[in-house]
N, C-alpha and C positions, 0 to 999 in steps of 0.2 A: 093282158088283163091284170088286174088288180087281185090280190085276194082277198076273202071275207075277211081275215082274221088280222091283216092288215087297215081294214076299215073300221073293224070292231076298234082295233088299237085306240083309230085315233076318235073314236066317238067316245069309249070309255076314258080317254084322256079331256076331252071337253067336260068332264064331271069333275076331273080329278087332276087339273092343273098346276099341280106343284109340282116340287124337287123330291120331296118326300115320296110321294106316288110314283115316280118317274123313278128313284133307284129304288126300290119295292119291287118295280116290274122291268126291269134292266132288261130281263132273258126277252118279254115279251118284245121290246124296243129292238131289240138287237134282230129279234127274225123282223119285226117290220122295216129296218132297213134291209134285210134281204130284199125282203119283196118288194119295196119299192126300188131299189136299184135292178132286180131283174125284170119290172115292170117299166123301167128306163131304156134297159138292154132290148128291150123287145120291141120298144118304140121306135129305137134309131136303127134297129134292123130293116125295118119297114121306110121308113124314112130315108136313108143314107142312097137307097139308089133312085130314089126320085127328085134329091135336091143333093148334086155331089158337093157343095161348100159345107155340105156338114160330114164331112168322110173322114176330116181330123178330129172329132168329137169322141170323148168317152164318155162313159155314164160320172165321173167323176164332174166331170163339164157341165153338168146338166141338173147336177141336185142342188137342194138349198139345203140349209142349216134347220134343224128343228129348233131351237133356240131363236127365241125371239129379241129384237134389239127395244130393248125397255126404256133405253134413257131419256128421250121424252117423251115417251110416251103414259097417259093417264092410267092405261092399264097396265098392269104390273104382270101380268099371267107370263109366267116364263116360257111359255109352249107354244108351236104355233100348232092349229089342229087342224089346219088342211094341208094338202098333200100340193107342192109345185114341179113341174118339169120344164126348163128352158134348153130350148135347142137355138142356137144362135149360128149365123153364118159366117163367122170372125169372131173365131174365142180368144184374140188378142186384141179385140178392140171394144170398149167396157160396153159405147150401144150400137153392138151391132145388131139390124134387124135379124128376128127370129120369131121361131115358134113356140107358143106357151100350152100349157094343161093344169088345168087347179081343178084340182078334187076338193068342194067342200059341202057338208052336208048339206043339201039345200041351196046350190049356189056353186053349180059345177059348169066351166066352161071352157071353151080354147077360144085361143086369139093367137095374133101376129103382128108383127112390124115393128115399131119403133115407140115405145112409153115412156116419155119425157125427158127429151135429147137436153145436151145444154146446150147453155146457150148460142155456141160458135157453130154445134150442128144444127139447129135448129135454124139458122140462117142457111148452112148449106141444104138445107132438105128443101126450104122456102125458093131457096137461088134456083134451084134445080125446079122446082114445079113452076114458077115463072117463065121459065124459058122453053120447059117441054110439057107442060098440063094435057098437052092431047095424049102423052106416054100414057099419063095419070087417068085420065079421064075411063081410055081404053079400057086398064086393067079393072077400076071400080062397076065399068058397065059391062063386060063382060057376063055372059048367063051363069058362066058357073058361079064366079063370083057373089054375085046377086041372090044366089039361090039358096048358098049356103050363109054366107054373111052382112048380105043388102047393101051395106055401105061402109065408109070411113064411119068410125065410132067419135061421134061428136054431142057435147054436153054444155054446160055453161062452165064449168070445172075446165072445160077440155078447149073451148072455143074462145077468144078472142071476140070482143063488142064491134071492137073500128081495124080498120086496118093496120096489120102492122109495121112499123115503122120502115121511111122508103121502100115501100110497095104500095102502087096504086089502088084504090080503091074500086077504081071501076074495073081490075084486071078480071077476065073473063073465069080466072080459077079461085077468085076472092075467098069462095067458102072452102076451098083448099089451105089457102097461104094464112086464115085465122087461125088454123089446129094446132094446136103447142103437142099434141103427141098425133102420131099417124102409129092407129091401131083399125084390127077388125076383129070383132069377137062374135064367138054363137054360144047359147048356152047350152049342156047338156046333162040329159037324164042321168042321175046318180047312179042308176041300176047299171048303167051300160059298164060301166068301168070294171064291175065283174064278167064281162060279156068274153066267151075264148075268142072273138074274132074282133076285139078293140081295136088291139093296133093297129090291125090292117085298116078298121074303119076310119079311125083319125087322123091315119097319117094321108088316107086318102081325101080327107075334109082338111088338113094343114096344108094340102100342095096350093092347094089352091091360091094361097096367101103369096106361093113362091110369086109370082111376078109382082107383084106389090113390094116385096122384101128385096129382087133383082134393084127396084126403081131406090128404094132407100137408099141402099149397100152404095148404089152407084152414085148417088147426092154425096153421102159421107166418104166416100174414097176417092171422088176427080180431084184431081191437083183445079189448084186455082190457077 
């Protein structure tokens, strides 16, 4: 779990997003990266024996920067105020499919897989559900699957109009081979993240993801 005073941090920080504010409360900043790194450690305790490709992972592996990247961006807010954790199954390969956690107030969820390959992976993930979509098919219809996450997370942001290029149109996994990202996300209650029995509970809602992230992993790593 998370702790309160870790969450206060970062909600009092959404009021108060400067540099100014930020070394003012230095001391505060500093225990909430304890606690989110030992809210990381406690995640991939739970994690690590149910998906072994993450057993070279540390918590170092797994955190993002509070520091936000401004340069084009319209908002200037130096901070970011939600909370990310990436566990990835190849911390040597920039996308390898993995499991995500964002704490934000109002807008808290997990996901999995693979969010916006380039563009040479993104052919190999394409190549790969072309020639095996019944792998694909399988793990999306699966019960647990469905239970917890319904489907591939697909949008007009996310989806392809026509087919894309040499792939056929009529191919039977069509609405597969248009997704420029293969993700699955659920949203969940902000309260839980205080909860003493989280980790166990998300990491039990993350595995689920595993065979979907098995099928990525293996699109981005067959030799051609």
């Amino acid at each position: 779990m998370i702790t309160k005073e870790a969450l206060q941090f970062l909600e009092d920080l959404i009021a108060n997003n400067n540099t100014e504010w930020m070394h003012a409360n230095k001391k505060r900043y500093d225990n909430y990266k304890k606690d989110y790194h030992n809210f990381i450690a406690s995640i991939l305790a739970e994690m690590k024996p149910l998906d072994k490709t993450l057993d070279p992972l540390e918590v170092k592996n797994c955190t993002f920067r509070i520091n936000r990247d401004i340069r084009f961006s319209k908002d200037k807010s130096p901070y970011k105020t939600n909370m990310g954790v990436w566990f990835t199954q190849n911390k040597f390969k920039k996308n390898s499919p993995g499991y995500y956690i964002h704490f934000e107030k109002g807008n808290s969820f997990i996901a999995g897989g693979v969010w916006c390959p380039e563009p040479n992976e993104l052919k190999q993930i394409r190549k790969e559900i072309a020639f095996f979509y019944e792998d694909l098919e399988a793990i999306v219809t699966n019960k647990k699957f469905k239970t917890e996450f319904v489907s591939l997370s697909s949008d007009e942001n996310n989806t392809l109009k026509k087919a894309p290029k040499d792939f056929d149109p009529n191919h039977p996994a069509i609405e597969f081979l248009k997704l420029k990202s293969f993700t699955a996300s659920q949203k969940i209650d902000d309260k839980l993240f205080t909860d003493a029995d989280f980790s166990k509970m998300v990491a039990h809602k993350l595995i689920v993801l595993k065979p979907m992230n098995d099928f990525l992993k293996r699109a981005l790593e067959t030799e051609e």
